[in-house]
C-alpha positions, 0 to 999 in steps of 0.5 A: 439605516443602510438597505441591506444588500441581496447576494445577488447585488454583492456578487454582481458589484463586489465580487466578480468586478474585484476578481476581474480587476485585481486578477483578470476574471472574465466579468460580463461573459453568461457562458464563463461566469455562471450566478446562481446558474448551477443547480444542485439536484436531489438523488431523485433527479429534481432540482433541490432550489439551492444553487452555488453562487459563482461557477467559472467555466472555459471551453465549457468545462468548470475550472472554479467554483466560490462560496460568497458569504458578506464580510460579516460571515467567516471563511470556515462557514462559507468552506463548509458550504463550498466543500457540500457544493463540490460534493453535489455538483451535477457532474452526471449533467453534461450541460454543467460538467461535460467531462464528469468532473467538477472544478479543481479549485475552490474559494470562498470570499468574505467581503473582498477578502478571498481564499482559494483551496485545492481538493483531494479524496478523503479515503477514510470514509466508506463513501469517500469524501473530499478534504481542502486545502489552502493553495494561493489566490490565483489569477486567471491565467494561473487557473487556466495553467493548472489545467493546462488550457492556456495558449502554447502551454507546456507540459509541467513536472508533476512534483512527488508532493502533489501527486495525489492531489493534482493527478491521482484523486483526479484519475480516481474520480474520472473512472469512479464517475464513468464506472457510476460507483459511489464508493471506489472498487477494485475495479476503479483502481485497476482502470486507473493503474492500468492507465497509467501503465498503458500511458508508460508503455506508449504515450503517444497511443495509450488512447487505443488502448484499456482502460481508455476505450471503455470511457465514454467521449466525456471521460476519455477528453478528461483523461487526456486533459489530466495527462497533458497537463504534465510531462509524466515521462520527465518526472518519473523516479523514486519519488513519484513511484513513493507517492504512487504506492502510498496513493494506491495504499490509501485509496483501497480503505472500503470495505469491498477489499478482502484483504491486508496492508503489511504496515510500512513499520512491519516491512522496515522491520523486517529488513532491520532484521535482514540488514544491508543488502549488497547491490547484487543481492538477488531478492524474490517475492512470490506473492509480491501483492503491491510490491511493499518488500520488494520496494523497500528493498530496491529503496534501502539498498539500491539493488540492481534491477535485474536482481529482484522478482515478484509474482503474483497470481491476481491481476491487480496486484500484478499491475500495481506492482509493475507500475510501481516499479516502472515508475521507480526506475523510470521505464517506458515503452519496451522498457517496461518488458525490463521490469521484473514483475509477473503475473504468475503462480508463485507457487510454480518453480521459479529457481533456486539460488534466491540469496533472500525470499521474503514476504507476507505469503497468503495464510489460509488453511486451504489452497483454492487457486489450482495448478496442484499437479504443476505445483507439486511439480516443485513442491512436496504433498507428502513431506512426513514421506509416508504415503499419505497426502499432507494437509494442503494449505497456503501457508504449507506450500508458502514455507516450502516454496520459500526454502526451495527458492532460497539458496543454501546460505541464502535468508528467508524471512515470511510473516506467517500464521502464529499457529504454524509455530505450535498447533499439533496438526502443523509439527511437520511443517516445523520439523521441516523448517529444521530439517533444512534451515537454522532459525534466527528469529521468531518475533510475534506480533500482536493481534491488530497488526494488520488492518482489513481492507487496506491493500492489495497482498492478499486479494481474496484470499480471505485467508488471515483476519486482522484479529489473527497472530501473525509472527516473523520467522527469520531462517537460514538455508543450512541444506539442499532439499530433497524429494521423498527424503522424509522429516528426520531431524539430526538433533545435534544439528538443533543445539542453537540459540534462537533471538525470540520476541514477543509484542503484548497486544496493546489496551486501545486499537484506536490510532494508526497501527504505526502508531503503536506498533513502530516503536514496540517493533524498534525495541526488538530491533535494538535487542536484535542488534544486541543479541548480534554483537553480544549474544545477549539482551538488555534489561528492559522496563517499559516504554510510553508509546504516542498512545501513552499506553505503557506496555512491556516488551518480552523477550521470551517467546512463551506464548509461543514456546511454553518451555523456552526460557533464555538466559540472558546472562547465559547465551552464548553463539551457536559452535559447530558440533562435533559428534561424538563416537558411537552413542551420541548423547546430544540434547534439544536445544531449549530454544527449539525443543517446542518446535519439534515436540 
């Protein structure tokens, strides 16, 4: 009976001669190869007795660490043990890991069959975890250029698809690491954003600069390293800047975030409703959060850039926002001044000639952020225009600053608070809503449509909650408003249909929103584009979604309008109304009869 080998013994006679013949792995060098030589500790402080079987190293920092399992084993296994190493490698002991980092790249071998595997963060999880997946076997010299430690190495393009991989998630652990949080907080994002504002804005000097400064000798030689690596200026663009916001969207899953992610399905929605949009259409956000309306648009219609604003009062969606969009047209330096991103009180006046204001504005019913008399400046505390002051509240100064931006003709399409369409206390606000606009659409969307704790839009505001009905409204400027003009309303002026459609909520949660919502909101969009061309709906009957869940699409808004009944066979289009001499005798529109009752 053969004697069996120890690990040991495999390591030193079969493995490392093998990567040393077959891909030009140092063999004989203690300080680049490390056996058994990584010890992984308890949250105590003290060893644990477990070490990871191979560690290679260069210029002291670790480039590639190996589960070895004999060939009796399997890959699967020895992943398991490799990804639990990597969460537990000692990246606080400079002696194992000066930069604070642990290696890249993994592998694991069974017998002399080798896989190699590239990491990045699992978001998902309160305390984000890592996710593998299978890359080339790469020969040393490979290895040292990923890391861009070969000799005369030049700068890589850092291709769209690896973004988050080979950049992102690294950036996140470094600032993760020196800021010593477990999970990843606003602030950990906010250095990392900054960073790679601060490195457009000036490449060769970023190193004098926040976030920079605030690392330690370890973190800041790791920040240098990553940026290195790539020729970051030279692969700017649309691509990068789409990886960018999806990484910054999945990164903030923990729970230290008070705030929403407007579902990409939500926003593409919302500008299947607006339609194409001509270059030169001037598009504002107020409250722009991550810049998702505001990207959708310049993606979809390639609109000038000297066409678009958002605002935003918090600092990090500000400088999301803005590096999204620096990254998008490809600005460095001065250029960077060219975006059009501010930090701001939407609130405050900001023109008047926006041909469309869209956005998913703060819905709370209180205003907290200050300012009022400069905000009251451009906006109306006493709309009824009878003395007494209105109910302050977000989503009251969201619809008014919307309308006074927008030109007359110009569009405005909000993601409002459903309450706002038939609580008693809010009538004024529809009422001015009809004063100064004719409205297209209402589309009420189901509760969960917008998940806690996901994004950037509506940073502490703690205003909507994932449970709360939320609803389109898609209006038209009809007139210029007017301070102290008051809220009486020509009602023959409201003889008009309006497109009304509302999502039942569905029976199971579970899933990604898209998954149930996107094809929900589809069917509105196709009804939508009938309504435009015929002035009438389809029939229909029910829909299967991914979740294999059946449910009906009404057209028939009467969670929202209980007296609202369309006709389907009976709409016609809105005509220009003659009134008639002396008594008018002009009745409500059906349509909008609840909205001024």
């Amino acid at each position: 009976m053969p004697e069996q080998r120890s690990e040991n013994s495999y390591i030193v006679n079969d493995i490392l001669p093998f990567l040393a013949s077959n891909f030009g792995y140092p063999i004989h060098d203690a300080e680049r190869v490390k056996i058994n030589d990584v010890p992984i500790f308890r949250p105590s402080g003290g060893r644990s007795g477990s070490t990871i079987d191979i560690v290679y190293y260069h210029n002291g920092e670790p480039v590639l660490l190996i589960e070895a399992k004999t060939k009796h084993k399997t890959h699967e296994s020895a992943l398991i043990e490799a990804k639990n190493y990597l969460k537990n490698f000692p990246i606080d002991k400079p002696e194992f890991a000066p930069s604070g980092l642990p290696p890249k790249i993994l592998a694991t071998t069974v017998g002399k069959n080798i896989k190699f595997y590239k990491w990045s963060i699992d978001y998902s999880k309160p305390i984000p975890d890592f996710i593998t997946e299978e890359i080339e076997v790469l020969s040393f010299e490979k290895l040292l250029s990923y890391y861009g430690l070969i000799k005369e190495y030049k700068a890589r393009i850092l291709e769209p698809k690896n973004f988050a991989t080979d950049f992102f998630d690294e950036l996140i652990s470094i600032f993760k690491f020196h800021k010593k949080e477990k999970k990843i907080t606003k602030d950990v994002v906010k250095e990392v954003v900054y960073q790679i504002h601060n490195y457009l804005l000036n490449p060769k000097k970023y190193t004098g600069d926040y976030p920079y400064t605030e690392l330690d000798l370890q973190g800041q030689k790791a920040v240098r390293d990553l940026f290195k690596r790539f020729d970051f200026v030279a692969s700017l663009g649309p691509e990068i800047a789409k990886e960018f916001r999806k990484s910054i969207l999945r990164s903030f899953q923990g729970e230290e975030f008070n705030q929403y992610l407007t579902e990409k399905c939500v926003i593409d929605f919302v500008f299947g409703l607006i339609g194409k949009l001509n270059k030169h259409t001037k598009v504002l956000d107020f409250e722009c959060g991550s810049g998702g309306f505001l990207a959708t648009a310049v993606n979809q219609n390639n609109l000038d850039l000297e066409n678009v604003m958002g605002i935003d009062i918090e600092d990090l969606p500000y400088i999301i926002a803005k590096t999204y969009f620096a990254l998008y047209f490809g600005k460095t330096g001065e250029g960077l001044n060219l975006v059009p991103i501010k930090k701001d009180n939407g609130l405050f006046y900001h023109g008047k000639n926006w041909d469309l204001v869209v956005g998913n504005p703060a819905g709370s019913s209180k205003y907290e952020h200050g300012d009022e008399d400069k905000i009251f400046e451009n906006l109306n505390s006493d709309l009824n225009n009878d003395d007494k002051k209105d109910k302050i509240s977000e989503y009251n100064l969201s619809i008014q600053q919307a309308i006074q931006s927008a030109r007359v003709g110009g569009k405005i399409c909000l993601i409002l608070p459903e309450g706002v369409f038939s609580n008693s206390q809010d009538e004024f606000l529809r009422k001015y809503i009809a004063k100064y606009c004719n409205i297209l659409a209402i589309v009420s969307l189901p509760p969960g449509s917008f998940r806690r704790g996901t994004t950037v839009s509506q940073l502490r505001r703690g205003a909507q909650s994932a449970s709360m009905k939320m609803s389109i409204v898609y209006a038209e400027k009809t007139r210029e408003v007017r301070k102290k003009e008051g809220l009486e309303v020509d009602l023959r002026h409201l003889d008009y249909p309006i497109f009304l459609a509302h999502i039942d909520k569905v029976d199971s949660g579970s899933g990604e929103i898209s998954e149930w919502l996107e094809e929900r909101l589809n069917v509105v969009l196709e009804q939508w584009k009938e309504w435009q061309n015929k002035a009438e709906l389809n029939d229909i009957e029910k829909i299967t979604t991914k979740l294999d869940k059946e449910e009906k699409i009404k057209e028939n808004q009467k969670t929202l309008f209980s007296k609202v009944e369309l006709d389907k066979t009976n709409i016609e289009k809105s005509k220009k109304i003659k009134p008639k001499e002396g008594k008018s005798e002009t009745k409500i529109s059906k349509n909008l009869e609840d909205l001024l009752s």
